[in-house]
C-alpha positions in Angstrom: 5.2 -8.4 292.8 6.3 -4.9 293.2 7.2 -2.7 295.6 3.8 -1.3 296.4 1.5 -4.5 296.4 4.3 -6.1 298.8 3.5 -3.7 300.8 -0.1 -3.8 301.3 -1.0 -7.2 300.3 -0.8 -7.9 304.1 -4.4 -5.1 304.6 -7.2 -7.0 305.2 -8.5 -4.8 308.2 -11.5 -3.9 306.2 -11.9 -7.8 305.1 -12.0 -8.6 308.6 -15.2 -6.7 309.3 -16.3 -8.3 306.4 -16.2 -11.2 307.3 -17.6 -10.6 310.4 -20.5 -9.3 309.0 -20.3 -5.6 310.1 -18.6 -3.8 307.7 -20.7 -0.8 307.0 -19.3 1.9 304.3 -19.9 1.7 300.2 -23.1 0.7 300.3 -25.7 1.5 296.9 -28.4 3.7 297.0 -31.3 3.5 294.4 -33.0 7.1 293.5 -32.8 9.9 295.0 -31.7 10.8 298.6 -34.6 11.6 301.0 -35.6 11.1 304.4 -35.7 7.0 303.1 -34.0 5.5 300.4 -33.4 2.0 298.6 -30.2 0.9 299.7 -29.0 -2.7 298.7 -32.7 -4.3 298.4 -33.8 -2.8 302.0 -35.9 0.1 303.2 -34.2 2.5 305.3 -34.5 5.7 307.2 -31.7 7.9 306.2 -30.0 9.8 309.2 -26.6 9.2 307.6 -27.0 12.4 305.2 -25.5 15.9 305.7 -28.8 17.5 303.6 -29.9 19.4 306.8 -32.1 21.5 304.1 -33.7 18.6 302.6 -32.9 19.9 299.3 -31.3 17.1 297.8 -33.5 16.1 294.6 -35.4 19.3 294.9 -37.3 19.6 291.4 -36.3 23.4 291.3 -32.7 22.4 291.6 -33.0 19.5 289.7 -34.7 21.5 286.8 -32.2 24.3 287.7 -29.3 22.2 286.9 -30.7 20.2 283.5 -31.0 24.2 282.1 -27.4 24.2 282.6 -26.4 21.5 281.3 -28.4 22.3 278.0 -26.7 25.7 278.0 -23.4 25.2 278.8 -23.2 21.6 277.9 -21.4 18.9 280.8 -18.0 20.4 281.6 -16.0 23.3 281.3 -13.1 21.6 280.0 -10.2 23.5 282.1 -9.7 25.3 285.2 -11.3 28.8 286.2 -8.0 29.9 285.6 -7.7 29.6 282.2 -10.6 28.7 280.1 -13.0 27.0 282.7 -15.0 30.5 284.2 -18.4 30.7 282.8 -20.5 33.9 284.3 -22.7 31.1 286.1 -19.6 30.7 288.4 -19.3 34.6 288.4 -22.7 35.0 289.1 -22.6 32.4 292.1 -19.8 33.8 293.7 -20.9 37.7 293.9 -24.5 36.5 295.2 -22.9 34.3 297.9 -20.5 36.9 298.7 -23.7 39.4 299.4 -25.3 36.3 301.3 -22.6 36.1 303.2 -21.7 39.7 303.6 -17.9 39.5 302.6 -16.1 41.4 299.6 -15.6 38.8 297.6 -15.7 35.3 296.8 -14.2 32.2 294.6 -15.8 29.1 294.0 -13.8 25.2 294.2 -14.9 22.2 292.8 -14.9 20.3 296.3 -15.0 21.9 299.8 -11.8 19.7 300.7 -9.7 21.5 297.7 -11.1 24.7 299.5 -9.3 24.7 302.8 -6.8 22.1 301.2 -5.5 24.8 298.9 -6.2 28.0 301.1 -4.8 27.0 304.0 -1.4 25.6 301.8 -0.8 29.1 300.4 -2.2 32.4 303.0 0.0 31.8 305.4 3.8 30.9 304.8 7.2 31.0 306.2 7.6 33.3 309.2 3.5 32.5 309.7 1.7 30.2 312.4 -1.3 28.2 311.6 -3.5 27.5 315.0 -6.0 24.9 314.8 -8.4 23.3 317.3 -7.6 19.5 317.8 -11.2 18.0 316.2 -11.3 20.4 312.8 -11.9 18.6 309.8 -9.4 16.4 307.8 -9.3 19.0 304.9 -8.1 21.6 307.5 -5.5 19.1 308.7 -4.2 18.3 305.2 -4.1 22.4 304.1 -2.2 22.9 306.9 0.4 20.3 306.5 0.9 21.7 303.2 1.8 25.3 304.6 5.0 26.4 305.3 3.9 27.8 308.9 4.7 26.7 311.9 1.9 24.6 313.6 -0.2 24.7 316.8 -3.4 23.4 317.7 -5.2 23.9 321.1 -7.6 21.1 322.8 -11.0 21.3 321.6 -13.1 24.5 322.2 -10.6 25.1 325.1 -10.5 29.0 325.3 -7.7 28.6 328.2 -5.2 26.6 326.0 -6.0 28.5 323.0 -4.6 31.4 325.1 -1.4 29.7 326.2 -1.1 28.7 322.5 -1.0 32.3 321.9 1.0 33.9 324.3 3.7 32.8 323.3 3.9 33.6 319.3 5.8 36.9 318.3 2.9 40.0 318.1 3.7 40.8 314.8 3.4 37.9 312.9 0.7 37.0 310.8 -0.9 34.1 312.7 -4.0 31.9 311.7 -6.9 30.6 314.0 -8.6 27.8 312.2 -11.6 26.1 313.3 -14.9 24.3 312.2 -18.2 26.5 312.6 -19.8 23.2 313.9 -18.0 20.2 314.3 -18.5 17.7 311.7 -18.7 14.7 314.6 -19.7 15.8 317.4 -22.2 18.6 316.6 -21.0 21.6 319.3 -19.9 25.0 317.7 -16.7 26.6 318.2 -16.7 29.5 320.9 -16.5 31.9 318.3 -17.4 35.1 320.6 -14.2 34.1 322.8 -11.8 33.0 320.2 -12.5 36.9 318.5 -11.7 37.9 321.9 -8.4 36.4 321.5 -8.1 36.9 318.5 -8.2 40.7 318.7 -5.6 40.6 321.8 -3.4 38.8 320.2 -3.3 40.3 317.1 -4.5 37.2 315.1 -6.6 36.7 312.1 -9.6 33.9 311.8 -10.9 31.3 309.3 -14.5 29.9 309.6 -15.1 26.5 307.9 -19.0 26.6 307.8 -19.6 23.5 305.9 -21.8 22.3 308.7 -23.5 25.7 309.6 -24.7 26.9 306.4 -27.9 26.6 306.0 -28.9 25.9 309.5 -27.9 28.1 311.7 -28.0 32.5 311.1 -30.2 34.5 309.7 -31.4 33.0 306.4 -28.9 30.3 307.2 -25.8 32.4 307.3 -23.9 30.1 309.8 -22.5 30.2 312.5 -20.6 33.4 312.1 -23.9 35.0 311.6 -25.5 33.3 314.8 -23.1 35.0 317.0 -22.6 37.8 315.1 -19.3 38.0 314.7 -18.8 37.8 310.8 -17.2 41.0 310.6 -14.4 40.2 312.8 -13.9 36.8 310.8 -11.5 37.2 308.0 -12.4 34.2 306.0 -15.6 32.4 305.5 -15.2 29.0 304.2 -18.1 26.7 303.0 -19.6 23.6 300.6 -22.0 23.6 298.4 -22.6 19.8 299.4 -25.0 19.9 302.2 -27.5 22.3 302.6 -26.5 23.7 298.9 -28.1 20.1 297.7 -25.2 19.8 295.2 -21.0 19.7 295.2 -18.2 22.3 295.4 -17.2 25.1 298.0 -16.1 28.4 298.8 -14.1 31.1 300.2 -15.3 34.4 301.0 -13.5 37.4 302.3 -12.2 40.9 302.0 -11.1 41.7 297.7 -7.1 41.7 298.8 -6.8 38.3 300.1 -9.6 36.8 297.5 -7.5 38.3 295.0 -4.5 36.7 296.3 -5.8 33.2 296.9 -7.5 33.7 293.1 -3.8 33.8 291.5 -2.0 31.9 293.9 -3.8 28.9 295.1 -3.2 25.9 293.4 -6.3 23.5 294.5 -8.2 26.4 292.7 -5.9 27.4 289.6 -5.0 23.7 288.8 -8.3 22.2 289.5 -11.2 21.3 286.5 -13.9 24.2 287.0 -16.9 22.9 289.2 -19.7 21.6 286.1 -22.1 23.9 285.0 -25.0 21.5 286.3 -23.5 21.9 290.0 -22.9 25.6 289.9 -26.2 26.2 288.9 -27.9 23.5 291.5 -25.8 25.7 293.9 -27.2 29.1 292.8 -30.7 27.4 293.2 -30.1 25.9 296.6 -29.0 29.5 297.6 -32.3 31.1 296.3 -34.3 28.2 297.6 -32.8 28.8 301.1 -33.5 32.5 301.7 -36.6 32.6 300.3 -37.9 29.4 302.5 -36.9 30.8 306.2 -39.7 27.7 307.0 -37.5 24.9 306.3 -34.9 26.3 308.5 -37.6 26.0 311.1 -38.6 23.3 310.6 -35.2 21.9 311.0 -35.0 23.2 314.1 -38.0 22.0 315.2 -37.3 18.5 314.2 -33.7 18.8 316.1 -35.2 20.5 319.3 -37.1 17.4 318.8 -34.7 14.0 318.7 -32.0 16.3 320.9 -34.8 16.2 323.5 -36.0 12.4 323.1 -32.3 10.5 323.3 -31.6 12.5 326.3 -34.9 11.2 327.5 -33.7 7.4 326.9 -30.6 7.9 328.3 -28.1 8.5 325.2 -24.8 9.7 326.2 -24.7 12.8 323.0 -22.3 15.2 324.0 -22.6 18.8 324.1 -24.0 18.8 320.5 -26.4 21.9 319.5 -27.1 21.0 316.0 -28.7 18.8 313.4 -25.7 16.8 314.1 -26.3 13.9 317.1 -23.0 12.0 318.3 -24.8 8.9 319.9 -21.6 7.4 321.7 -21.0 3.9 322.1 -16.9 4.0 322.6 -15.7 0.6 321.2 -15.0 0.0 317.7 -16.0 -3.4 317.3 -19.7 -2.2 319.1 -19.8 1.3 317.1 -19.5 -1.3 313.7 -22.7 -4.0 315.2 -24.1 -1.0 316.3 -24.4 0.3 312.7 -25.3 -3.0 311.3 -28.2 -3.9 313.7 -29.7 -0.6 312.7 -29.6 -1.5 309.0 -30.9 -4.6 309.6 -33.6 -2.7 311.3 -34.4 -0.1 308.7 -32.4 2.9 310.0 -29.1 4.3 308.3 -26.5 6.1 310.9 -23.3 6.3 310.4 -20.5 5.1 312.2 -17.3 7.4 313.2 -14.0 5.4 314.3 -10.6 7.0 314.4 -9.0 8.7 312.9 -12.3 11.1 312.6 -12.5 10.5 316.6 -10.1 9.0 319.1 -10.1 5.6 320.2 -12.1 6.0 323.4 -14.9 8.4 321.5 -16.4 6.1 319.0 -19.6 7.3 318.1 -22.5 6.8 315.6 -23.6 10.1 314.0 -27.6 10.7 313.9 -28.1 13.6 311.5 -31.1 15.3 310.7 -33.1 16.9 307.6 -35.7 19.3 307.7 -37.6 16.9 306.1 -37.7 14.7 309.0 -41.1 13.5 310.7 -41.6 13.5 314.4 -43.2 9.5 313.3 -39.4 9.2 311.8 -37.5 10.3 314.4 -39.3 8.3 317.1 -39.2 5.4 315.2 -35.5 5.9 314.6 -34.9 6.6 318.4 -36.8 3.6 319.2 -34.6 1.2 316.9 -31.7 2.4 318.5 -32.6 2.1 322.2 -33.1 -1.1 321.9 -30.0 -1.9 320.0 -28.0 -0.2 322.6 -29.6 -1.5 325.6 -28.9 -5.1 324.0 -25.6 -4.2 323.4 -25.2 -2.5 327.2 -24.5 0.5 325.7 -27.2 2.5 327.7 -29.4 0.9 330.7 
């Protein structure tokens, strides 16, 4: 046996939920993603998906995508680099920069190789990377990957944000980081203060909107847009696989850094080109999502909805404003039965354990489509009360 195996021939964490019953990820879903799906023989309510657009097996995208792929055939065979641009990627990226309303553009294959590979490269040597302490994974791993020095301030705390800053040297290039909307817990980022801060300290910003786009803005602009501060952010980051019904991601900013980060960063030079079939299902979802300000309504309607009715039972939720519902249970071993009695039960949640939250913050996420029914919803909270008043979760 080698080196390797030795080594982890001793995990069985995950075998141990197993065997208990509980363990909750990999599961098979038959057909197409909806507000229900087939899922390993059972009927289920899906509030497990990030499709806050409800887009996901739109016809128009589907038919969208199958033009594609009988244009430009399944792949592209290289990276964007080299041989792997078609104009449907061109064409993506200059509409999304309008819709955004930033210079320029490039497209990824993945949002993770987005702020993996941008946040690796803008800022070097000499440079500090500042980070809220709940962003995303991606944004953790791009900035281990820089050569900066590292900060991050407690979550959405403006006051340690500003101790953070105080003390970095005026002129240097320094890097606020932060999620749009937190991808656990639902809240946005204080983006009005941080620009605040930003412009004292003489600091630049990055935006991840993966969550944002597509519910909140004008036309689903994000975040950014919401508080209307997209001109002071320098970079716009966001994913194609959410609200955009399909995979990939993006970057968006002024033409000098764009032009930088389209030479120099590697996640984007060494990577496959995203397929013609996503890149178009992208450029549809885009269309789909100015043109239909309704579903954004409705998406809000549904959320003003459920946000009202588990406060009403007594669900400890956070200080979520979004699509995104952190129903907190915090213990593991209750956050997994949690999750399985509401299978069993016909509703899909997922369940977030560290490292996506700390030990003491275990949660199960309740996210919404625009989709959703009011009939759903209630059925959904329903389920769960009584699963967490059986557990003595809530009273």
């Amino acid at each position: 046996m080698g080196q390797l195996q030795e080594r982890y021939k001793s995990y069985r964490v995950p075998q141990g939920y197993m065997a208990k019953g509980v363990y909750p990820y990999f599961r098979a879903i038959k057909g197409k993603q909806g507000t229900e799906v087939d899922m390993e023989g059972h009927r289920v309510l899906m509030f497990g998906s990030n499709a806050y657009t409800g887009l996901v097996g739109d016809q128009r995208i589907i038919d969208a995508a199958k033009a594609a792929l009988d244009k430009y055939g399944t792949g592209c065979a290289g990276s964007r680099f080299l041989n792997g641009t078609l104009d449907l990627h061109v064409q993506l990226e200059k509409e999304l920069a309008e819709y955004i309303h930033k210079d320029d553009c490039i497209s990824f294959s993945t949002g993770f190789s987005v702020n993996q590979g941008v946040l690796a490269v803008v800022a070097g040597r000499g440079d500090y990377i500042i980070c809220d302490d709940r962003d995303h994974a991606s944004i953790v791993d791009g900035r281990r990957l820089s050569f900066a020095t590292q900060y991050h301030y407690k979550h959405n705390d403006m006051d340690d944000l500003r101790r953070v800053l105080r003390k970095l040297p005026k002129n240097a290039v320094k890097l606020i980081v932060v999620d749009g909307v937190f991808s656990m817990e639902g809240d946005l980022a204080n983006l009005p203060e941080i620009i605040e801060l930003k412009n004292r300290y003489n600091c630049s910003l990055m935006v991840d909107e993966a969550h944002g786009l597509g519910v909140f803005g004008k036309q689903g602009r994000g975040v950014c847009d919401h508080f209307g501060v997209t001109d002071d952010v320098d970079l716009i980051m966001g994913t194609f696989s959410k609200s955009m019904a399909s995979i990939g991601g993006f970057i968006a900013g002024d033409k000098d850094t764009i032009n930088f980060l389209r030479h120099n960063c590697r996640s984007y030079i060494f990577s496959a080109s995203n397929t013609p079939a996503a890149t178009a299902a992208a450029l549809e979802a885009l269309h789909i999502i100015q043109k239909e300000p309704e579903r954004q309504r409705k998406l809000w309607e549904i959320t003003s909805y459920a946000l009202s009715r588990f406060r009403e039972e007594g669900f400890e939720i956070g200080a979520t404003e979004s699509p995104i519902i952190p129903l907190y249970v915090r213990d593991i071993e209750k956050t997994f039965r949690v999750t399985k009695l509401a299978f069993d039960n016909g509703v899909f949640i997922n369940p977030v354990i560290p490292p996506a939250c700390a030990p003491q913050d275990t949660l199960v996420r309740f996210a919404l489509m625009a989709t959703h029914t009011k009939e759903q919803v209630e059925k959904g909270v329903q389920i769960l009360k009584d699963i967490f008043i059986n557990q003595g979760i809530i009273w």
